[in-house]
C-alpha positions as CSV (number, residue, x, y, z in Angstrom):
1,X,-8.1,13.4,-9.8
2,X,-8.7,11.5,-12.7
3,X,-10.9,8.4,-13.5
4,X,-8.0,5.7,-12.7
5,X,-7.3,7.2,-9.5
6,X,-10.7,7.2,-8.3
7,X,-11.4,3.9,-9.4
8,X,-7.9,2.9,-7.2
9,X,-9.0,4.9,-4.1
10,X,-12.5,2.9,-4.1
11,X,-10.4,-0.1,-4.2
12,X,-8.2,0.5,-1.4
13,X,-10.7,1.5,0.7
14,X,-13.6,-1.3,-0.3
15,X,-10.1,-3.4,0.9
16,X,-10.0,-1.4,4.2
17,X,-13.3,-2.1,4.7
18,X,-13.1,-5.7,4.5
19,X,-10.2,-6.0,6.7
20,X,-12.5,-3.7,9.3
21,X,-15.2,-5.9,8.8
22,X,-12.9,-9.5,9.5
23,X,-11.2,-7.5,12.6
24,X,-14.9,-6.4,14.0
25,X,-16.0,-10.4,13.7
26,X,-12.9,-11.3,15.6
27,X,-13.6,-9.3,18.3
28,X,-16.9,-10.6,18.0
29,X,-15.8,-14.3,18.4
30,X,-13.9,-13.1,21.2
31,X,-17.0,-11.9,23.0
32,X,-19.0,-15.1,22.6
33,X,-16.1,-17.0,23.1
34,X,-15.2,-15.3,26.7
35,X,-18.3,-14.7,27.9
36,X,-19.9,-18.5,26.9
37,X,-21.5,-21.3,29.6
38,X,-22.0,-23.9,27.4
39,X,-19.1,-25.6,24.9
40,X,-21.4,-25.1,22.0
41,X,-20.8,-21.2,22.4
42,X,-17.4,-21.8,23.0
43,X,-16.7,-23.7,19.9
44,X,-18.9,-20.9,18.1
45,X,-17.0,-18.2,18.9
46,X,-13.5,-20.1,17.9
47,X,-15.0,-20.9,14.9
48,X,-16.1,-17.4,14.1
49,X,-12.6,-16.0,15.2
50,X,-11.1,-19.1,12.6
51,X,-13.6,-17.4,9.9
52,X,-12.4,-14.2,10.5
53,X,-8.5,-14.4,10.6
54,X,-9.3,-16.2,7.2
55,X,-11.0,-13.5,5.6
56,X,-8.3,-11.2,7.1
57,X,-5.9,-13.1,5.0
58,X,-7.9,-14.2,2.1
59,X,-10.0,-11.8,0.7
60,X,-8.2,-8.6,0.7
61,X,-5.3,-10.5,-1.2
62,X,-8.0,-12.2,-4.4
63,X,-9.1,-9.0,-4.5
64,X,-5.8,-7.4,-5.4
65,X,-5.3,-10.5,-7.5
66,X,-8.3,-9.9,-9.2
67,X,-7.9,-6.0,-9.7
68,X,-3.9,-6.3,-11.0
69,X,-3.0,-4.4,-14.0
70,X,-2.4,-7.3,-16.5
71,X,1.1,-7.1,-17.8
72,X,2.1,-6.2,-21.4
């Protein structure tokens, strides 16, 4: 295994890792959301869950934006 392919399996799993992380804070939301009394834990759970499906979607894709092989 050479340097590049190292460097691209760090990559896709730093990636992994993030997704992980957004599903774990969605889960998370859930929790607070479900098991709330009061509307302020309610609305802090959504907005976790809202935080999380966004870093689902976000960061794993600038990532791979960032990291591209720039074309000749």
């Amino acid at each position: 295994m050479n340097d590049a392919d190292r460097l691209a399996a760090k990559r896709y799993y730093l990636i992994q890792a993030v997704n992980i992380a957004a599903v774990a804070g969605a889960v998370l939301g859930l929790l607070i959301a479900g098991r709330s009394v009061t509307t302020f834990h309610t609305m802090l759970g959504a907005t976790l869950i809202l935080a999380s499906l966004y870093m689902m979607a976000a960061v794993p894709r600038a990532l791979a934006k960032r990291w591209k092989t720039p074309q000749p």
